[in-house]
C-alpha positions as CSV (number, residue, x, y, z in Angstrom):
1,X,-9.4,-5.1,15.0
2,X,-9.6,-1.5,13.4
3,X,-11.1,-1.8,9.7
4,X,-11.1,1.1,7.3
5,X,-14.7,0.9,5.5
6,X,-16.4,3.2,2.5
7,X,-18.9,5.7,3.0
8,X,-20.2,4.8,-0.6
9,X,-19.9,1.2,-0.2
10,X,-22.3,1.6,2.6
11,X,-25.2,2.8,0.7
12,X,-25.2,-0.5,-0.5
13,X,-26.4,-3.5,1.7
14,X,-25.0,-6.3,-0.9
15,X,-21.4,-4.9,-1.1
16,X,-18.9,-6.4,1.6
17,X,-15.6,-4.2,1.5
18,X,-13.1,-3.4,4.1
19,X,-9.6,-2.5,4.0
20,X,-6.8,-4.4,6.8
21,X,-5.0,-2.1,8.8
22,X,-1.9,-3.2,11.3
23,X,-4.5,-2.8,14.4
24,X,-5.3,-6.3,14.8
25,X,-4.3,-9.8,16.2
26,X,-0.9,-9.6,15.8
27,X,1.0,-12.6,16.5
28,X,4.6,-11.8,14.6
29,X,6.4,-8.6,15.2
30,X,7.3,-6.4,13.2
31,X,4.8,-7.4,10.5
32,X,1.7,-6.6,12.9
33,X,-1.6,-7.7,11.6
34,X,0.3,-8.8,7.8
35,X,-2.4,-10.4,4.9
36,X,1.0,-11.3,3.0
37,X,2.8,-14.8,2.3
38,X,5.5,-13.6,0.6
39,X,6.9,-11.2,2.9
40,X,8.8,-13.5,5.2
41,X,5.8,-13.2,8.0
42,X,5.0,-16.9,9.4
43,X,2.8,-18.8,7.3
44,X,0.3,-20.0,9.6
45,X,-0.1,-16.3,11.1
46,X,-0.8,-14.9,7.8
47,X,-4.0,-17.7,7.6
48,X,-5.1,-17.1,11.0
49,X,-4.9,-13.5,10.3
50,X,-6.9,-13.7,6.7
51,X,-9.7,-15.7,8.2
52,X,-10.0,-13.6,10.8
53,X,-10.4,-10.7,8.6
54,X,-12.4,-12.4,5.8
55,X,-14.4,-13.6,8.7
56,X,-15.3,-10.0,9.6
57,X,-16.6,-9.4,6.1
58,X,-18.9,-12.0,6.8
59,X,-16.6,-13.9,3.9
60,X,-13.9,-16.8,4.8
61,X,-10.7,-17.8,3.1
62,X,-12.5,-20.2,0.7
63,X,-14.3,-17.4,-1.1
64,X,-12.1,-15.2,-1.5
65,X,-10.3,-14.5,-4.8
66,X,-6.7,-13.7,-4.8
67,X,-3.7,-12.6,-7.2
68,X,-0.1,-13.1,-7.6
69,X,0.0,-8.9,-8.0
70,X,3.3,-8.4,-10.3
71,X,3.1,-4.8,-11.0
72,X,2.0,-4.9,-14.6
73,X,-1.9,-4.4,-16.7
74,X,-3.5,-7.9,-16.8
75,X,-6.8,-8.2,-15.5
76,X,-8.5,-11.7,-14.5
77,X,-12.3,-12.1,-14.9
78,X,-12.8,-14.0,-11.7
79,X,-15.6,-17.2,-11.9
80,X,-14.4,-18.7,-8.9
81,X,-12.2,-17.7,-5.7
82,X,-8.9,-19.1,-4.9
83,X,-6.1,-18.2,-6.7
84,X,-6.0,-16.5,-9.6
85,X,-2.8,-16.6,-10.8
86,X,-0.6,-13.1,-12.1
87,X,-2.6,-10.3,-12.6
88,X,-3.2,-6.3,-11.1
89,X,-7.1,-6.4,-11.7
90,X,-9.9,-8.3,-11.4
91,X,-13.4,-8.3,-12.1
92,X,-16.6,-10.6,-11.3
93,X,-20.3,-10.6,-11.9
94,X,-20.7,-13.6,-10.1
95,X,-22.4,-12.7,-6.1
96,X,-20.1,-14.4,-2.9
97,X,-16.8,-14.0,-4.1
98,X,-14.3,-11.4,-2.6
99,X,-11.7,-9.6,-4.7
100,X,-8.7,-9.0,-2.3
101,X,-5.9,-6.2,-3.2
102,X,-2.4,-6.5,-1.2
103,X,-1.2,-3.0,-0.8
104,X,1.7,-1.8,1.7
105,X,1.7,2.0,-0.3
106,X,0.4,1.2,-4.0
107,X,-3.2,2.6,-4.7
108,X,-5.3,0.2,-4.4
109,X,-8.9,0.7,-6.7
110,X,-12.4,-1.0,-6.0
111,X,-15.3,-0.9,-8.4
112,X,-19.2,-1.5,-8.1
113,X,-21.3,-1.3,-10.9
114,X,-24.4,-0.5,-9.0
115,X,-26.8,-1.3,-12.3
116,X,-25.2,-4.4,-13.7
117,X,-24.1,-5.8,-9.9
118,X,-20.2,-5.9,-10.9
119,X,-17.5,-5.5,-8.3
120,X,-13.6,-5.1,-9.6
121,X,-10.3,-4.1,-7.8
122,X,-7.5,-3.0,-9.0
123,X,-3.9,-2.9,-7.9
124,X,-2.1,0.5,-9.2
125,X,1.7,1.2,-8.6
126,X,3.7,3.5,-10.5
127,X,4.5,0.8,-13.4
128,X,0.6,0.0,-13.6
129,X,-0.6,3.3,-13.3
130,X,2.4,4.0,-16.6
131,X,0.4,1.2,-18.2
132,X,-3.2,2.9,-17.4
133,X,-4.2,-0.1,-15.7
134,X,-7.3,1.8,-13.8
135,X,-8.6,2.6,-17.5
136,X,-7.8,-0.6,-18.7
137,X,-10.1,-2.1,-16.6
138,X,-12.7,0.8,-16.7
139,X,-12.8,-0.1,-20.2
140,X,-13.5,-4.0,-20.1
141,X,-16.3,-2.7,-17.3
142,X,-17.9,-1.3,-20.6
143,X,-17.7,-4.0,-23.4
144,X,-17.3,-6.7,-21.4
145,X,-20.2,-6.2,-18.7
146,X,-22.3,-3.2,-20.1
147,X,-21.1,-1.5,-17.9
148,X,-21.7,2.8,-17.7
149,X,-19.2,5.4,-16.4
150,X,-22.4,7.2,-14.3
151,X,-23.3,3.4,-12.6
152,X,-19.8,3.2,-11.1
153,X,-19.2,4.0,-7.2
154,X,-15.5,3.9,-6.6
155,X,-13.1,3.9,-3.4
156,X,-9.7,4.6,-3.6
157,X,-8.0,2.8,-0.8
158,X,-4.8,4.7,1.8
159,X,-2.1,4.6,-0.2
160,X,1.3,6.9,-0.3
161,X,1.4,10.8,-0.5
162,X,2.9,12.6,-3.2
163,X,4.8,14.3,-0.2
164,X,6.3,11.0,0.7
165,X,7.1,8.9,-2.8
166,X,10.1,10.9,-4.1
167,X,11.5,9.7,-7.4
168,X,13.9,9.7,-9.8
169,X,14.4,11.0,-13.2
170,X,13.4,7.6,-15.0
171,X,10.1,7.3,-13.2
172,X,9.4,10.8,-13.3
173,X,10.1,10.8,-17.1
174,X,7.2,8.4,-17.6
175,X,4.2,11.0,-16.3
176,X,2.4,14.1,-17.0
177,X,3.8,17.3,-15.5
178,X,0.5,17.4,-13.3
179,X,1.5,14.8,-11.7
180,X,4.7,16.1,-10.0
181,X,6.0,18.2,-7.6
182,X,9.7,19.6,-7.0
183,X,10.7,20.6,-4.1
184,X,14.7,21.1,-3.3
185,X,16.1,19.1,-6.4
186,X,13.8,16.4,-5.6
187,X,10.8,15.4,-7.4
188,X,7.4,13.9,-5.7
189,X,5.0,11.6,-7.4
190,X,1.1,11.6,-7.0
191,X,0.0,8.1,-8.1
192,X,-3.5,8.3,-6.8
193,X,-4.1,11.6,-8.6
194,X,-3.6,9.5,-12.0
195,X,-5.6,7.3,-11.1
196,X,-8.7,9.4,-10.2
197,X,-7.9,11.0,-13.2
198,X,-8.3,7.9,-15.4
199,X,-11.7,7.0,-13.4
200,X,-13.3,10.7,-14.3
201,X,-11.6,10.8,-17.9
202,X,-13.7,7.7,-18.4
203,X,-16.9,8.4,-17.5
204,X,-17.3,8.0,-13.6
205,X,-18.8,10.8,-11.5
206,X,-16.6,12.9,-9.6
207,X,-19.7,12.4,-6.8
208,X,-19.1,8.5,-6.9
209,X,-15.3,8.4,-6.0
210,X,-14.5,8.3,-2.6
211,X,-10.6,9.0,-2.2
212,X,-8.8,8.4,0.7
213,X,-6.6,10.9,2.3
214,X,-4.9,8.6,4.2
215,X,-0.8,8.4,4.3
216,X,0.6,4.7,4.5
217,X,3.7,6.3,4.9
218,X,2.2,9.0,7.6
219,X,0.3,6.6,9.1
220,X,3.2,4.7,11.2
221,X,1.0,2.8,14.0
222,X,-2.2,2.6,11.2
223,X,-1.5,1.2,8.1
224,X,1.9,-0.9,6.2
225,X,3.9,1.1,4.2
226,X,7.1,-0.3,2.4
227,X,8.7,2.8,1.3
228,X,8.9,3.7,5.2
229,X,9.7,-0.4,6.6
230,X,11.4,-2.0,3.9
231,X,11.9,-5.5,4.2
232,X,9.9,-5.4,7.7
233,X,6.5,-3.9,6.1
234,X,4.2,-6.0,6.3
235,X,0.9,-5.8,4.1
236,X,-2.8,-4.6,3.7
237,X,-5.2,-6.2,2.6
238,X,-8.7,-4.6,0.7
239,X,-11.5,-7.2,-0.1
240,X,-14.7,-6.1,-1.7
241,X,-17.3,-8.8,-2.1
242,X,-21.6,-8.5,-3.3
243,X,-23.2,-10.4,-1.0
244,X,-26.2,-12.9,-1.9
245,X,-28.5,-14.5,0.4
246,X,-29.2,-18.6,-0.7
């Protein structure tokens, strides 16, 4: 099994995090090594495939955290792991709980406070990134959990290329100029730039963001992309977790 890890997360012993790519124990063609239930992928693959990845963290599927991910700004402070219900972000101070992303091209954000010991991850499409979710949840970090833009490490997980996520005129209309590219009457989208943006514009160090420059959409035998697969994309999953020893 190929996992993509964090230089930054690294430098930290407590911190679990790893990020699903299709190079695993696939048992269901086309959806390869697929995190995702609701993607049409047989259900008792999926769980075999989650435990075998949790289990890689050094985590299992009974303490991990996960979100029905709908694409909009709420943020759930996580006290226990198991379903969470519909939200983009979420955030614990609590040790031995993983935060798990699904991602098949969205940016998908994790968060350690290395001072107050707070891990969140975020979920950032376009329509979250139009609602600032990334600052949102930046900003509960700070008057929820004391948290400090300077005590922030952040990795910013393989997600689509501007070169690759053409849109149209309505999605376009709802960002910065910055943030697009035209190119032969088309025009590009660069969701992971807004999102860095948010992160720096908020107090995080340009030092402590890792961003990846991995493609989902380039990356055809690496990593799940559903603007390249469609219906037959499977799905990523990211999990961060701080790890402590009872």
């Amino acid at each position: 099994m190929l996992i993509i890890e964090s230089h930054h997360f690294n430098n930290y012993p407590e911190i679990r995090f790893g990020f699903s790519t299709m190079v695993g124990h696939s048992r269901s063609a086309p959806f390869y090594f697929n995190l995702s239930l609701s993607v049409g992928d047989d259900s008792v693959n999926v769980e075999q495939n989650r435990e075998t990845f949790f289990r890689r963290l050094g985590l299992t599927k009974n303490s991990v955290a996960i979100q029905k991910q709908v694409h909009g700004d709420a943020i759930t402070i996580v006290t226990q792991p198991g379903t969470q219900g519909e939200s983009d972000a979420m955030i614990t101070a609590l040790p031995n709980i993983g935060l798990a992303i699904s991602s098949a091209d969205c940016n998908a954000i994790f968060i350690y406070d290395v001072k107050e010991k707070v891990i969140a991850a975020i979920h950032s499409g376009w329509k979250s990134t139009v609602k600032r979710i990334t600052e949102k949840t930046v900003l509960r970090l700070k008057t929820e959990f004391n948290s400090l833009g300077k005590n922030l490490v952040v990795y910013q997980a393989p997600s689509i290329s501007q070169m690759n996520y053409r849109v149209g005129a309505e999605v376009a209309g709802q960002f910065e100029e910055r943030y697009l590219r035209h190119k032969g009457g088309a025009t590009y989208l660069d969701v992971a730039a807004a999102n860095y943006d948010m992160l720096t514009e908020n107090g995080v160090r340009k030092e402590n963001i890792q961003k990846s420059g991995i493609c989902n959409y380039s990356a055809t035998k690496l990593l799940h992309s559903y603007r390249r697969d469609g219906e037959k994309s499977g799905r990523a999953f990211g999990v961060i977790a701080r790890i402590e020893k009872r």
